[in-house]
C-alpha positions as CSV (number, residue, x, y, z in Angstrom):
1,X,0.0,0.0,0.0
2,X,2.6,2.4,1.1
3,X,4.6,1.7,-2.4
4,X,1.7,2.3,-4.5
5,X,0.9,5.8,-2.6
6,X,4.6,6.3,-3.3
7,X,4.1,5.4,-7.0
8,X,0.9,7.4,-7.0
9,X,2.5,10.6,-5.1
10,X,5.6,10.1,-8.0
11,X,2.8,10.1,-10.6
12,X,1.1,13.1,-9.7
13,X,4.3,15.1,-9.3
14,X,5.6,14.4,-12.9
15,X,1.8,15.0,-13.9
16,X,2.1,18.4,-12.5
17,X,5.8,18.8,-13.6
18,X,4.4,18.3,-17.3
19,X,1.3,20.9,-17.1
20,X,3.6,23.4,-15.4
21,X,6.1,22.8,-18.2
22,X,3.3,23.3,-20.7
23,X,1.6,26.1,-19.2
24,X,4.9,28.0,-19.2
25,X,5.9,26.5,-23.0
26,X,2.7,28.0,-24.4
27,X,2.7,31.0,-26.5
28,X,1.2,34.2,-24.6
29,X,-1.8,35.9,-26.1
30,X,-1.5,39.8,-26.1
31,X,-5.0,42.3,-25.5
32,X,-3.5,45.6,-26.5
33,X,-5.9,48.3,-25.2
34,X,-5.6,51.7,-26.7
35,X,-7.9,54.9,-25.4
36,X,-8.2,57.9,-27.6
37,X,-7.5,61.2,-26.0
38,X,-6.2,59.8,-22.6
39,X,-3.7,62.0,-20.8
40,X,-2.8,61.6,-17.5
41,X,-6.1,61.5,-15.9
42,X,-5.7,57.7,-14.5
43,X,-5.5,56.9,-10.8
44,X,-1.6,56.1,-10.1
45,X,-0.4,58.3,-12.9
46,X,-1.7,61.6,-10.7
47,X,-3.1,64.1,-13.3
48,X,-6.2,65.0,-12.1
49,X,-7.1,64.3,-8.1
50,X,-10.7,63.6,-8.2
51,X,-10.9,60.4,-11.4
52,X,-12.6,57.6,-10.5
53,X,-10.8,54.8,-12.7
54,X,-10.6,51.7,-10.0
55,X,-10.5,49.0,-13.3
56,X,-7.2,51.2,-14.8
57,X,-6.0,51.4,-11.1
58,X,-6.2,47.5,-11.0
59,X,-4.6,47.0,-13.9
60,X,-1.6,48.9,-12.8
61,X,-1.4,47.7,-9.8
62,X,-1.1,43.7,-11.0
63,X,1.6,45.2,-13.7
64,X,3.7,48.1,-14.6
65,X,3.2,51.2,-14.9
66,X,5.4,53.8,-16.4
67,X,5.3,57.2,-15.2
68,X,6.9,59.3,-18.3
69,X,5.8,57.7,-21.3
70,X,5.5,59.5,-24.1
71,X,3.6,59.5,-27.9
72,X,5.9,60.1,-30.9
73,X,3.1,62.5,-32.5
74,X,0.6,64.1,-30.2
75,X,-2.2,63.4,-33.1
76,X,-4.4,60.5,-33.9
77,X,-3.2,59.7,-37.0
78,X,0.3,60.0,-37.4
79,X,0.4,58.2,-34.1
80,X,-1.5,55.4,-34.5
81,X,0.7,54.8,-37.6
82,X,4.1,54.9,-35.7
83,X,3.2,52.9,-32.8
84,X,1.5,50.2,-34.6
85,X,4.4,49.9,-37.1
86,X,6.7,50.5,-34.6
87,X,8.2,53.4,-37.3
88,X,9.1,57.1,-35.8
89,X,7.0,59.9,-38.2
90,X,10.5,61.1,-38.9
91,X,11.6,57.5,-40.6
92,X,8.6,57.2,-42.5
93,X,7.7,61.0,-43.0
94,X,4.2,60.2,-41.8
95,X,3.4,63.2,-40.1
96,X,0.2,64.3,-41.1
97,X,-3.4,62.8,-41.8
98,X,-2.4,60.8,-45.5
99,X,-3.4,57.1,-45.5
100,X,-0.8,55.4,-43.6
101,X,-0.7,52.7,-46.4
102,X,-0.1,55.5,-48.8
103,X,3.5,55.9,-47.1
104,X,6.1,53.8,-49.1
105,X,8.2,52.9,-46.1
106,X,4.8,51.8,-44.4
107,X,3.6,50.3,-47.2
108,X,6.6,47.8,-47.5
109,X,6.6,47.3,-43.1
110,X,4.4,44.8,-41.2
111,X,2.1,47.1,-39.0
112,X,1.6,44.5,-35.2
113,X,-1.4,42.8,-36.2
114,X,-0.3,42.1,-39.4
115,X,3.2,40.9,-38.3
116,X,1.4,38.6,-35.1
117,X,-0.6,36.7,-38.0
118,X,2.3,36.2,-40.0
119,X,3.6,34.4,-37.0
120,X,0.6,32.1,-36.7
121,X,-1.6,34.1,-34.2
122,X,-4.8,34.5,-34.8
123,X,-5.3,38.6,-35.0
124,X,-8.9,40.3,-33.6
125,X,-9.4,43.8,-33.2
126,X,-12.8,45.7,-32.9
127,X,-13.2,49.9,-32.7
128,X,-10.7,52.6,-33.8
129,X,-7.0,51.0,-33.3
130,X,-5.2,52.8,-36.8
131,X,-6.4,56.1,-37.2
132,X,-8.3,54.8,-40.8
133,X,-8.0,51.6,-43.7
134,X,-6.7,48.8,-41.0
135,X,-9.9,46.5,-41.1
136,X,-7.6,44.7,-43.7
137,X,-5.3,44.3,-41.5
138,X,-7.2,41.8,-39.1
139,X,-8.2,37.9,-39.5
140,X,-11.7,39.0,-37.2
141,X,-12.9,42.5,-37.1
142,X,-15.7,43.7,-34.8
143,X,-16.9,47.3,-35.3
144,X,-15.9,50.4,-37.0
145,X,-14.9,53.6,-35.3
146,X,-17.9,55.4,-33.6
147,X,-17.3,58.8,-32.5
148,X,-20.8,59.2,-31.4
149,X,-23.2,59.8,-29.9
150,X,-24.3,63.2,-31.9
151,X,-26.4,65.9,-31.6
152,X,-28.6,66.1,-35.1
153,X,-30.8,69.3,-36.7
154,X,-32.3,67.4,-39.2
155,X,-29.9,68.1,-42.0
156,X,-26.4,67.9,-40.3
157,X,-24.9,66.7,-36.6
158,X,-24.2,69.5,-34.5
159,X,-22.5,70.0,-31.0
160,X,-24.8,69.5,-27.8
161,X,-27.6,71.4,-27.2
162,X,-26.1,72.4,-23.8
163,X,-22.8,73.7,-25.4
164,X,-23.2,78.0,-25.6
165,X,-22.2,79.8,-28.7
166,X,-19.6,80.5,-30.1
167,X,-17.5,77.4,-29.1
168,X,-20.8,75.1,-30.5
169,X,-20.2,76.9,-33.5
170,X,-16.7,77.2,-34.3
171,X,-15.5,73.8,-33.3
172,X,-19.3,71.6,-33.6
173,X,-20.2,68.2,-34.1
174,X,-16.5,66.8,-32.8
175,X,-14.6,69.2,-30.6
176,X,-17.4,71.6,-29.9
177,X,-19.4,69.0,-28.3
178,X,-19.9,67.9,-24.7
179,X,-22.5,67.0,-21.9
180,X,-24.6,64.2,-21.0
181,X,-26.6,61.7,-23.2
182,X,-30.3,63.2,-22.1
183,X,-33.6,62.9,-23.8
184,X,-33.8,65.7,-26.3
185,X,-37.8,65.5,-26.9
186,X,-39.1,68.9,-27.1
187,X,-35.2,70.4,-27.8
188,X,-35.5,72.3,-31.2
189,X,-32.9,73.7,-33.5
190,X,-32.2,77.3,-33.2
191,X,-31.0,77.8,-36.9
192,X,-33.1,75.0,-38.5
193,X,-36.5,74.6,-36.4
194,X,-36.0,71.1,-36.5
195,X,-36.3,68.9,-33.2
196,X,-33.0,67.5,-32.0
197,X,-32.3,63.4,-32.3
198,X,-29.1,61.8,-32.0
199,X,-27.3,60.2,-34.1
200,X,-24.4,57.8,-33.5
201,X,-21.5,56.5,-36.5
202,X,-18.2,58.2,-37.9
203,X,-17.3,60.4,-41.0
204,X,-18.4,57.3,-43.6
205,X,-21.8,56.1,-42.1
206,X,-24.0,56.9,-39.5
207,X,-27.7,55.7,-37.8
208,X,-29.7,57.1,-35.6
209,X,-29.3,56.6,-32.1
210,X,-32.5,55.8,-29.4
211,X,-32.4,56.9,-26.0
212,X,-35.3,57.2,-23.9
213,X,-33.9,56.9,-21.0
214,X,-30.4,56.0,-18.3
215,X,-32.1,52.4,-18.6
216,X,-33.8,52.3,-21.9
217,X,-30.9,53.3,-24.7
218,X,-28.8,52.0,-27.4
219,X,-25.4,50.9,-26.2
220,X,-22.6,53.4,-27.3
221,X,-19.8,52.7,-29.3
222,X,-17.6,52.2,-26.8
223,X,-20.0,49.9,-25.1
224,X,-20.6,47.5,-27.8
225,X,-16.4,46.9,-28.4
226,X,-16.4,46.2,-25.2
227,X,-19.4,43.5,-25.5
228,X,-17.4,42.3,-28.6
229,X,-14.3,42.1,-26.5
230,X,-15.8,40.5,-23.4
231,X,-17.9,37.7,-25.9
232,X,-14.5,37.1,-27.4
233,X,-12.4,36.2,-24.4
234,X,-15.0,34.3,-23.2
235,X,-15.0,31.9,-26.2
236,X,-11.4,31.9,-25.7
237,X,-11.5,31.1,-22.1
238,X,-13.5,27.9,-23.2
239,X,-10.7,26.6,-26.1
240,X,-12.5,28.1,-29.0
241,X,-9.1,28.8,-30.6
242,X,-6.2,26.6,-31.1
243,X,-3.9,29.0,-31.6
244,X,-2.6,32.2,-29.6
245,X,-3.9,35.5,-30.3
246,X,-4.0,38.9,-30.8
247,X,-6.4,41.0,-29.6
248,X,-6.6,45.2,-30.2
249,X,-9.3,46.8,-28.6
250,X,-9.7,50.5,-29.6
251,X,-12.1,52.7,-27.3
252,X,-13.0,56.4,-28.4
253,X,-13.4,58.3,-25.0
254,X,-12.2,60.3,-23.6
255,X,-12.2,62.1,-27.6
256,X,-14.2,65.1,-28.6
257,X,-17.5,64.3,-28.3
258,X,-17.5,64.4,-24.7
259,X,-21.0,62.5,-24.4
260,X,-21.6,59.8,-22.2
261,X,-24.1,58.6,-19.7
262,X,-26.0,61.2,-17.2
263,X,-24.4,58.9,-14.5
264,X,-20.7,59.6,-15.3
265,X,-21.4,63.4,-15.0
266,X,-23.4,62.9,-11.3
267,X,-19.8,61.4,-10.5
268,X,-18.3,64.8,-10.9
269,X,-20.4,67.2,-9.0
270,X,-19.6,70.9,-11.3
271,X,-19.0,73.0,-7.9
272,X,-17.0,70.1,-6.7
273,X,-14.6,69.7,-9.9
274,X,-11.1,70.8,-9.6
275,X,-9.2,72.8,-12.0
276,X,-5.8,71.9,-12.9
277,X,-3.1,74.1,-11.6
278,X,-2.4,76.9,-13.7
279,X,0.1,80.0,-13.8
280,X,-1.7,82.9,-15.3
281,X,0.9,84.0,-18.4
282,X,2.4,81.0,-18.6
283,X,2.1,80.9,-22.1
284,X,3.8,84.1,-22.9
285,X,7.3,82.3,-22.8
286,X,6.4,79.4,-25.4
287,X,6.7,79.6,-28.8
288,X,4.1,77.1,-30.0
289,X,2.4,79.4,-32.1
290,X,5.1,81.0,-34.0
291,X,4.7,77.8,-36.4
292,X,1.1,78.1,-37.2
293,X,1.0,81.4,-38.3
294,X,3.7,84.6,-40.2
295,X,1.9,86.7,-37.8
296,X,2.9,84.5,-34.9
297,X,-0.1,85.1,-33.0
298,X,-2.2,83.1,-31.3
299,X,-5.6,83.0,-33.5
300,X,-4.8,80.3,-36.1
301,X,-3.6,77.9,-33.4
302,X,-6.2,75.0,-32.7
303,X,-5.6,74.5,-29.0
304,X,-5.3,78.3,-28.0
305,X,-8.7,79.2,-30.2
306,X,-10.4,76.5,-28.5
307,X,-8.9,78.0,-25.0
308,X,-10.1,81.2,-26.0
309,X,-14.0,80.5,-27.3
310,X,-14.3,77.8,-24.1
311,X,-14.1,81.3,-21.7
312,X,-15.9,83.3,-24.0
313,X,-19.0,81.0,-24.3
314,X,-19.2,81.6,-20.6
315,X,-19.0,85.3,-20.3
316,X,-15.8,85.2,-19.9
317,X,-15.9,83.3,-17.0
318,X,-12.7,81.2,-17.2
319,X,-13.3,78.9,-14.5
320,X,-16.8,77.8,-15.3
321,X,-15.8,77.0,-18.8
322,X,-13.0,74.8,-17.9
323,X,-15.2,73.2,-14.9
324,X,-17.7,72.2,-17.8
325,X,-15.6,71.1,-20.1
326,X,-13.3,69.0,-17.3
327,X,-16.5,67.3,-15.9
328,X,-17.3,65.7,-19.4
329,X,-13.5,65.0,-19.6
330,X,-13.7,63.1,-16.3
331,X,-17.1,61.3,-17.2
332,X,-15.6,60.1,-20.4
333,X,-12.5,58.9,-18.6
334,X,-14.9,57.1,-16.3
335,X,-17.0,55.8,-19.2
336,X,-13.7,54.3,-20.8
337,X,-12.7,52.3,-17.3
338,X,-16.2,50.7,-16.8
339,X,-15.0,49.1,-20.1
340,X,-11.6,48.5,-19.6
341,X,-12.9,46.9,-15.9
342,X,-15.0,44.1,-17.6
343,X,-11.8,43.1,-20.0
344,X,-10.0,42.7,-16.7
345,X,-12.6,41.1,-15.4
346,X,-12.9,38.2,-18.2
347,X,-9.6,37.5,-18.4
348,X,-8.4,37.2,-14.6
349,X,-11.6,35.2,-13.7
350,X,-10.1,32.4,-16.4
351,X,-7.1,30.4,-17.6
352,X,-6.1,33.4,-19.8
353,X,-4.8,35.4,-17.3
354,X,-1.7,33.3,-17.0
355,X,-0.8,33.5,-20.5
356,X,-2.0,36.9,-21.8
357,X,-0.2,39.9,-21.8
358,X,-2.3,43.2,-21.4
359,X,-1.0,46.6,-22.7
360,X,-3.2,49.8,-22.3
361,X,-2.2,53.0,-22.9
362,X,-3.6,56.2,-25.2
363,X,-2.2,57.5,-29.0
364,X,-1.6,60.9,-26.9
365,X,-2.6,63.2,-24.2
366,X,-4.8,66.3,-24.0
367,X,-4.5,69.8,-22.2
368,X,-7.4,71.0,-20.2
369,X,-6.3,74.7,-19.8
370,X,-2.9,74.9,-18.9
371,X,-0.3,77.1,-21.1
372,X,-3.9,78.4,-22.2
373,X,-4.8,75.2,-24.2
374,X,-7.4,73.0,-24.9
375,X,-6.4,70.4,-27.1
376,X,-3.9,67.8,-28.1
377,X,-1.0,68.8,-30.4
378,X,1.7,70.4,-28.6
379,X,5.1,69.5,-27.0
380,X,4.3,70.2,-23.6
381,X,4.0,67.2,-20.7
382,X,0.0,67.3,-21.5
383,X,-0.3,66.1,-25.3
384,X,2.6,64.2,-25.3
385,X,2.1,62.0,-22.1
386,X,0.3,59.0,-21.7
387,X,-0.6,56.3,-19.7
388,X,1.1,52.9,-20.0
389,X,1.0,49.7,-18.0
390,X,1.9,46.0,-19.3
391,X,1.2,43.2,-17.3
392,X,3.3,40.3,-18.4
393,X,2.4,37.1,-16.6
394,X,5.9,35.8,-14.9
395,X,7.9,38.3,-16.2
396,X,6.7,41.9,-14.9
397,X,6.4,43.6,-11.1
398,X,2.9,44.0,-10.0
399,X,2.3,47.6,-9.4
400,X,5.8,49.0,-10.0
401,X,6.3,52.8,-11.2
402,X,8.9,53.2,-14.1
403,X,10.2,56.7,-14.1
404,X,12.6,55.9,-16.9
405,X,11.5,58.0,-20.2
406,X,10.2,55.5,-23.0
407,X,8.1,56.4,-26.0
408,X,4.8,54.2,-27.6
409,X,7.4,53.5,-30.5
410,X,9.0,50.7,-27.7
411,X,5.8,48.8,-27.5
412,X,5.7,46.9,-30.5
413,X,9.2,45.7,-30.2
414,X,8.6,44.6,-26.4
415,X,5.6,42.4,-27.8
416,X,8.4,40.3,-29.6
417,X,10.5,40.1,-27.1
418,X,7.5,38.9,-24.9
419,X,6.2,36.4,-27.6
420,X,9.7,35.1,-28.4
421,X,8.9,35.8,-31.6
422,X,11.9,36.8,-34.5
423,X,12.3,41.1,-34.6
424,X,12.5,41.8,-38.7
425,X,9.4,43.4,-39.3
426,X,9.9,44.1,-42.6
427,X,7.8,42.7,-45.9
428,X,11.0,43.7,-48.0
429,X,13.8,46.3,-48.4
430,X,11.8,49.2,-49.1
431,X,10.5,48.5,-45.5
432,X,12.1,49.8,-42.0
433,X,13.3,47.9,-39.3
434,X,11.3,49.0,-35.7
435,X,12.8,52.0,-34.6
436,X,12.2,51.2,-30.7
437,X,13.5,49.2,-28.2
438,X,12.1,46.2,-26.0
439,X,10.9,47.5,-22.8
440,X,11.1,43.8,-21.0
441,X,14.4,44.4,-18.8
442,X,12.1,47.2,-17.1
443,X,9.6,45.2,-16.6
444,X,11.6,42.6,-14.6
445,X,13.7,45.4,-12.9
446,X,11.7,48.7,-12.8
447,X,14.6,50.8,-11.6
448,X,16.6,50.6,-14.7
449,X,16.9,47.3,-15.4
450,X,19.5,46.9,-18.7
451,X,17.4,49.1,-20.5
452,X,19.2,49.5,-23.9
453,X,16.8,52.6,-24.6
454,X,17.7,56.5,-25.0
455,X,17.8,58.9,-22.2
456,X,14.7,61.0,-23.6
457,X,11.9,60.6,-25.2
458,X,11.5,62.0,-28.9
459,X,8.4,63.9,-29.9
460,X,7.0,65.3,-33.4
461,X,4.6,67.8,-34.3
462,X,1.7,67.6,-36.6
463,X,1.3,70.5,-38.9
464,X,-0.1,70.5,-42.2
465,X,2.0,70.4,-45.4
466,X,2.0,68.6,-48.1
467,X,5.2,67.2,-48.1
468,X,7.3,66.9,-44.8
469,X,11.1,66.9,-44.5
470,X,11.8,65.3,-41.6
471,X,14.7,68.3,-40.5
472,X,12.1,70.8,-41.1
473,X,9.8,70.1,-38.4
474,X,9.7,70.4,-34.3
475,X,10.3,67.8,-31.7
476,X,10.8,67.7,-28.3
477,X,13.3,65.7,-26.1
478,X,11.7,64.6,-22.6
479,X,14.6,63.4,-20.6
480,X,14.1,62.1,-16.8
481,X,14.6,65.6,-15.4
482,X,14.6,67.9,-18.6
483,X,12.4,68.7,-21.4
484,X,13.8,70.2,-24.6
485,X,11.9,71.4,-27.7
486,X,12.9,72.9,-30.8
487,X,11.0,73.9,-33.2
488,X,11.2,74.3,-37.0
489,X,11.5,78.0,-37.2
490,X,14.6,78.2,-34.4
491,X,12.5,78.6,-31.6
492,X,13.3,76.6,-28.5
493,X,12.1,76.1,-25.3
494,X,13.8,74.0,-22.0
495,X,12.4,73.2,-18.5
496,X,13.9,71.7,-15.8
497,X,10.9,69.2,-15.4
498,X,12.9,67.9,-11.7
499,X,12.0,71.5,-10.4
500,X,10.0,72.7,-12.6
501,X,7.2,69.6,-13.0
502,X,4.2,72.0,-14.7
503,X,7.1,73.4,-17.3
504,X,6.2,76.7,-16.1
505,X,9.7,78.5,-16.3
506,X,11.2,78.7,-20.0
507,X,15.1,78.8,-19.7
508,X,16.0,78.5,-23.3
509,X,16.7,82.3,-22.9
510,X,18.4,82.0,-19.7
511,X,22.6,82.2,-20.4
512,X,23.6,80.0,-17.6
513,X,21.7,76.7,-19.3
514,X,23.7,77.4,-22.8
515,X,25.8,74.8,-22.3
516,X,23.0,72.2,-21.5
517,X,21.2,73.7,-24.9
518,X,23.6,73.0,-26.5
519,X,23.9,69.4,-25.4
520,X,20.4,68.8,-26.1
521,X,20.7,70.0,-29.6
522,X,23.4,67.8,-30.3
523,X,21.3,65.1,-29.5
524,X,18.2,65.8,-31.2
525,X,20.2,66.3,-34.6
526,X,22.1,62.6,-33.8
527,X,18.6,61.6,-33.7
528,X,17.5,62.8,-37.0
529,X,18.1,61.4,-40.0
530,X,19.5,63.4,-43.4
531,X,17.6,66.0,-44.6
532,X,14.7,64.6,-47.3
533,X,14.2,67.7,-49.5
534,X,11.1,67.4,-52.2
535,X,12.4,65.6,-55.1
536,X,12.3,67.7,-58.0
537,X,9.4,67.2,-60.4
538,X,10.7,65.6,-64.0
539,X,9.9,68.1,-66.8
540,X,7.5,67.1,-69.1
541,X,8.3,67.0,-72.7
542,X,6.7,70.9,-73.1
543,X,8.9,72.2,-70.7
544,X,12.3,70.6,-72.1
545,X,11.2,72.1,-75.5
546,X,10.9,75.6,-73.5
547,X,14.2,75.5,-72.1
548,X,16.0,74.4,-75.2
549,X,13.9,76.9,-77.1
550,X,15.5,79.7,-74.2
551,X,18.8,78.6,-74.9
552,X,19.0,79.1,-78.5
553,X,17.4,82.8,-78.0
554,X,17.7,84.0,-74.6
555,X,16.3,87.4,-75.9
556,X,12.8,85.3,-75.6
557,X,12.7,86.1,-72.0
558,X,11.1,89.9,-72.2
559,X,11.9,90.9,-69.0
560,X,14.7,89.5,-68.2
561,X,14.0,87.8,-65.0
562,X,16.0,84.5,-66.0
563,X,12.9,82.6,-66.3
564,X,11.1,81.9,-69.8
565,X,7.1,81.8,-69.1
566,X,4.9,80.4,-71.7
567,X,3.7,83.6,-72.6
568,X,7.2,85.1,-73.1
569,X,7.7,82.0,-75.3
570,X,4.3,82.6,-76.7
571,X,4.7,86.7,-77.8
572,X,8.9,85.5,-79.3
573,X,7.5,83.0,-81.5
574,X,4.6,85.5,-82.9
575,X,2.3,83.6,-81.4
């Protein structure tokens, strides 16, 4: 008897030897959240005292979190296209809103999803994850980008009722738009006479959206991926897939339109809401808007104008505006973790949770009045910030900070060094190899680890053109204690982010931090590549018949100006 409980006790060792082996042989399955909009409004991360976000809170505290990460573009697009190729906007020259898959170097580079089915996983994603044309992109694909709910007049969506003129009217439907979801019967149209419905959708389609009621609605978009998410996992949970996988989950909120739920809002009491802390002037030392204008003035800059028509809906009353506007921030934020809360919630109540890596984070931050700024878009600590936490089963700290600057360009290439899987990226030579660096050794030692990463964090800025040298734009540098920015007209600006957390004090100006410039110039030029200079244009056949025609009779050129027009051409020839 006691031999065969021996043999028996042997047996059931080596059985659990085997399934421990196996459960730590199998591939890991990756959920990559992303939020739209998202600064630094999330429990542990400390921007804003009074958010309610106990599902992100949980999630940092059973992973990492990392305290200065930053976006490579604060905009959607350009954004979404670097960190889910895992290409900086300066090595691709995606800077702007083109298709990414319009950009030869992107064209000819594996974005993550695609690269994780290539590798056998199977690749699921549902709500906005690329800015535009990734559907493709996916083996499963749930729903389309909704930036809705919307406010409608009967011929066009508009900005909520509630919102005062003129902010409802400069910025409407999008970023003119905030307050609750609310029953709109009897709510009629000032300019059209038409009774107000809403509508729900994005730039390509849209429906009509029911609410009667807190109880009796449509789910929103955000709502439904996470249903889609949630249904997914669960099938998973129950060996519906034989392979691992890949899961992106895009959620809209906390982006302009700030409408969710009446009950998010009753979270945030107005009179209670808490500003953030601004020095009045403090924009007067930044030069942000000497590259959106000649006139370098503030009126043609997105972020200032929509500062500016906030207050002035409200009489001028500065910090009602911003209390309105920050309470359907916060709601939004709220919205987004209910969400994010049943994910969680799926995947640690099964056998995924010791096999699936989570990664949440935002495509960039947002300013909510400091500098004078409301919007995304800048090189400040508010649009280029964003939350980041990666829980890696085995491998990372639960509820470590890392204050060590890294970038969203360093997630893809920590995915493969989490999956084990090979690091060339590329469909062929016209492609780029990932620009970033795996953030794993962090994860395992939070204090430095053997990061292999740069000191600072290295930041574009969107601004329209239709062609973009990559030495011709600004960036910023956010080292551990320092921000630099430079900007593509000469303009700099420095803070001392150690002393100086709110980058209120610009010492670009100041002589004693030359040296230091200096330094920090060096390194953003190291970091750039050669200058990329629009090619020149081929002449057509017309135009080599001009010049030849100018060199046999230079007297063709009327007014001497070194340049033969067709007209000049035109009058020589007696035309």
């Amino acid at each position: 008897m006691k031999l065969l409980i021996f043999v028996v006790g042997l047996w059931a060792v080596e059985a659990w030897a085997v399934a421990t082996r196996d459960a730590n042989d199998q591939p890991l399955n990756v959920v990559l959240i992303v939020c739209d909009d998202l600064n630094d409004y999330v429990g542990p991360f400390g921007g804003h005292p009074q958010v309610i976000t106990p599902h992100m809170d949980r999630l940092a505290a059973s992973g990492v979190w990392f305290s200065q990460a930053h976006c490579t573009i604060p905009i959607c697009n350009p954004s979404r296209a670097s960190f889910m190729t895992g290409i900086y906007p300066h090595t691709s020259q995606c800077f702007g809103f083109e298709n990414w898959d319009d950009v030869e170097v992107l064209q000819h580079s594996r974005t993550m999803m695609d690269y994780f089915r290539n590798q056998g996983y199977h690749v699921l994603g549902t709500g906005k994850l690329m800015h535009n044309r990734d559907e493709g992109e996916w083996s499963e694909y749930g729903y389309a980008s909704d930036y809705g709910p919307f406010a409608y007049n009967g011929k066009k969506t508009v900005a909520h009722p509630d919102v005062p003129s003129p902010y409802r009217d400069e910025f409407g439907a999008i970023d003119g738009s905030y307050g609750p979801l609310m029953k709109l019967e009897g709510r009629v149209c000032e300019q059209t006479g038409n009774p107000f419905t809403w509508r729900t959708g994005n730039w390509s389609k849209q429906r009509a959206y029911r609410y009667e009621s807190e109880t009796d609605r449509d789910r929103t978009g955000d709502e439904l991926n996470g249903d889609w998410a949630v249904d997914r996992l669960r099938s998973f949970a129950k060996g519906s897939m034989d392979k691992p996988f890949f899961m992106g989950v895009g959620f809209l909120r906390p982006h302009t339109p700030l409408i969710v739920p009446q009950k998010y809002f009753d979270m945030y009491p107005l009179d209670e809401v808490e500003l953030p802390v601004i020095l009045e002037g403090d924009v007067e030392d930044t030069f942000k808007h000497t590259v959106r204008s000649k006139e370098d003035d503030r009126s043609s800059d997105r972020g200032a104008k929509m500062h500016d028509l906030l207050i002035e809906a409200y009489g001028g009353d500065r910090e009602l505006a911003l209390k309105k506007f920050i309470q359907a921030y916060l709601a939004s934020v709220t919205s987004v973790d209910d969400q994010i809360g049943r994910i969680l919630d799926e995947i640690d109540r099964s056998p995924l949770r010791s096999n699936t890596v989570i990664v949440f984070t935002s495509d960039h931050g947002w300013g909510n009045g400091e500098k004078a700024y409301v919007y995304k878009n800048s090189l400040w600590q508010e649009s280029t910030r964003v939350p980041l936490v990666i829980r890696a089963p085995g491998m990372s700290q639960k509820g470590h900070e890392v204050d060590v600057p890294v970038s969203l360009i360093d997630i893809y290439p920590t995915l493969l060094d989490l999956c084990a899987l090979p690091t060339n990226t590329m469909k062929n030579q016209r492609g780029r190899p990932l620009d970033g660096v795996s953030m794993v050794p962090l994860l395992d030692n939070p204090k430095r680890g053997d990061w292999a990463g740069p000191d600072a964090a290295l930041t574009a800025l969107y601004k329209w053109s239709d062609y973009y040298d990559p030495r011709e734009q600004s960036y910023a540098l956010r080292y551990k204690d320092w921000r630099y920015i430079q900007y593509q007209n000469g303009n700099e600006e420095l803070y001392h982010t150690k002393k100086d957390p709110h980058e209120w004090h610009n010492l670009a100006m100041n002589p004693a931090y030359a040296d230091r410039l200096e330094q920090f110039r060096e390194d953003l030029d190291a970091r750039l590549p050669p200058a990329k200079p629009r090619p020149v244009p081929k002449k057509s056949s017309a135009e080599a018949w001009k010049d030849a025609y100018f060199k046999k009779f230079p007297a063709a050129d009327a007014n001497e100006d070194g340049v033969l027009t067709w007209a000049e051409y035109k009058k020589h020839r007696g035309e």
